[in-house]
N, C-alpha and C positions, 0 to 999 in steps of 0.2 A: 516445607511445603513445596510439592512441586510446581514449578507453573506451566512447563508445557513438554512433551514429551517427546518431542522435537524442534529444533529450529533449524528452519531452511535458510539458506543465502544464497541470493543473487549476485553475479559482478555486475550485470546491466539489465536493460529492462527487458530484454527479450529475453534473457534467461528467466526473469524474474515470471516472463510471460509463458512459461514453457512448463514450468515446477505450477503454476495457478491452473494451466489446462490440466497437468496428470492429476496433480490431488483432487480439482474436480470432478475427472473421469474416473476418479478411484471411490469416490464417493465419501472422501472424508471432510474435515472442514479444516480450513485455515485457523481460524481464529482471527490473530491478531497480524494487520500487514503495517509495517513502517515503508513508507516508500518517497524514496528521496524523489524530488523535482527534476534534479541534474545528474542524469545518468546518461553513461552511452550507450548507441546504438539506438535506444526508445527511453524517451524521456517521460516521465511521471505521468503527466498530462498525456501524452500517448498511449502511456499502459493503460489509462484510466476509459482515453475514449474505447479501446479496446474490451475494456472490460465493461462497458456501459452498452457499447451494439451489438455483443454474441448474446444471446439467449442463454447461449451454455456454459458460460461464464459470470453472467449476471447471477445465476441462480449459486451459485459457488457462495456457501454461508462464511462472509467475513469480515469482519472492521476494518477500516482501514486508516490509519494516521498519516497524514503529508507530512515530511520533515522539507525545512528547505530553511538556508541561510536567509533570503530574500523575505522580509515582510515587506515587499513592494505590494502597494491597491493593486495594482494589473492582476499580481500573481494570487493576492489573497478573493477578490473578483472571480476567479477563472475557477480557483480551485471548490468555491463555494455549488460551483454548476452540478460538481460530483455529491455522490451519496459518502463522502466521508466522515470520519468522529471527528478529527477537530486537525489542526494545521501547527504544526509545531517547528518554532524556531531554532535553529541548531545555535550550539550544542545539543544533545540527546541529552539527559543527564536522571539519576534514579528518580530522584522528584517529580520531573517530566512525564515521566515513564508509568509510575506509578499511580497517575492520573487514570488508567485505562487496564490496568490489573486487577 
């Protein structure tokens, strides 16, 4: 079974921001985004406000999962603000993962 017919990767969030503008303008869908909290250059929470005030980006059809070390209240609080599936503690691991396949 396949499960996706590509997977993109980012090293930081502005890449991560840059591949989420072309597949939008290209007209295809993401699918499925894992997006770490603690990235350089734009952090989680930044890509997110980012993708929550473009129009042209909001309309971009995709899930998105938080992965983040941190189950701190502040960060589990903050990230509840976004339209996310759910907020995942790292490790990734197939079990995890498998929640949203």
């Amino acid at each position: 079974m396949e499960l996706a017919a590509e997977i993109l990767i980012a090293r930081d969030g502005q890449e991560a921001l840059n591949i989420i503008k072309a597949v939008g303008q290209s007209g295809q869908e993401l699918g499925l985004i894992l997006l770490d909290i603690n990235m350089p250059v734009m952090d989680g929470f930044e890509l997110l406000e980012e993708l929550q005030n473009s129009a042209d980006l909001r309309s971009v059809p995709c899930h998105i999962v938080l992965l983040s070390s941190s189950r701190h209240q502040l960060d589990l609080a903050r990230a509840s603000k976004y339209p996310i599936v759910d907020f995942i503690q790292k490790p990734l691991s197939p079990e995890k993962l498998a929640r949203f396949l």
